[in-house]
N, C-alpha and C positions, 0 to 999 in steps of 0.2 A: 475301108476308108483310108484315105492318106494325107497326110500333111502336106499342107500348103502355107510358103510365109509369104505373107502382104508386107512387103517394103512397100514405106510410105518418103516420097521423093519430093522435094519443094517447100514452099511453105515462105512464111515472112518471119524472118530471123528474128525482128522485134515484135511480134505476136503475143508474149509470153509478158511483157513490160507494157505494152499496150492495151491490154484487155482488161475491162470491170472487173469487178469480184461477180456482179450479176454475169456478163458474159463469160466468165469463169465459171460459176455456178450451173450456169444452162450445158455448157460444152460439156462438162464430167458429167453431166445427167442424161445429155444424150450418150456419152460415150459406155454410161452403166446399161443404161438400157441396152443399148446394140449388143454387148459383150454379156448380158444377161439372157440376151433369147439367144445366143451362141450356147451357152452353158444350158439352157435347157433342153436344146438341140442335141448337146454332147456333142459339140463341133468347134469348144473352146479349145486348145491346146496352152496358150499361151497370150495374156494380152497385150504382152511385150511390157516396150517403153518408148515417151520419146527419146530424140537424140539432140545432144548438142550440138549447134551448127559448126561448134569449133573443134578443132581436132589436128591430126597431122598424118599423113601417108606415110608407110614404111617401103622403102622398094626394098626384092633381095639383095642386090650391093650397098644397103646402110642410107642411102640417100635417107631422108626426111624433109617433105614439106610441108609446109601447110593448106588446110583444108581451102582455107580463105581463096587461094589461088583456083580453086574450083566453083564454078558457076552455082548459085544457091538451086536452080530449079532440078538440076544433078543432085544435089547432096540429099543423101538418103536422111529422113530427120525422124525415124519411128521404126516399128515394124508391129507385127502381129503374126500367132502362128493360127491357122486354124483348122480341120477335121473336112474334108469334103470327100467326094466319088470320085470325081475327077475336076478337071482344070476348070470344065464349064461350072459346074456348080459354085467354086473356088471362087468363079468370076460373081456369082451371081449374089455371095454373098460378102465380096469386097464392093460393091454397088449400094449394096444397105448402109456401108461403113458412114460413120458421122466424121471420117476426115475429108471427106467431099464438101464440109463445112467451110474451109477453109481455102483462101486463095489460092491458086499457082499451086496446085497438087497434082501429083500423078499416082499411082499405087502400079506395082510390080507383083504380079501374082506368079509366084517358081513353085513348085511342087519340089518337095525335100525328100532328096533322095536316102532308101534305105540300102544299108551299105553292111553284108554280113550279117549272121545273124546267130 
């Protein structure tokens, strides 16, 4: 098995201040479930976290800007690690994922490479 991280990309910045505590309540429970048949699978690695949509770039020469100047539907807002054979499998169980829940998403499935050992 190898490790695969689902970057989760998009999303609506004010999601988090606009949601019920019901639809609060429903999303963590769809999100316990999905990450709980991972873990029974043994295909959990990591459930991550989300990300703030704010932040700042570093370049090598010191520049800093900010995040904001980058398009929302670019900015990576989560990630997740998880256990699969290969990429297709990867794929098939970033499809299950409950952030397909949610507006103006994309998911990035990279296979992490092992480096030395």
């Amino acid at each position: 098995m190898k490790d695969f991280m689902l970057i989760y990309k998009g999303g609506d910045p004010k999601w988090l201040e606009n949601t019920s505590q019901e639809e609060m309540a429903a999303s963590m429970e769809r999100w316990g479930a999905w990450m709980g048949m991972l873990q029974q699978k043994d295909q959990l690695v990591s459930g991550g976290s989300p990300l703030h949509y704010s932040g700042k770039t570093l370049t090598g020469d010191g520049v800093v800007t900010d995040l904001s100047t980058t398009e929302i539907k670019e900015l990576v807002s989560g990630y997740s690690i998880v256990k699969a054979r290969d990429i297709t499998e990867a794929i098939a169980l970033a499809k299950e994922c409950p952030i397909f829940n949610y507006p103006d998403i994309t998911v990035e499935v990279r296979e992490v490479m092992e480096i030395g050992e």
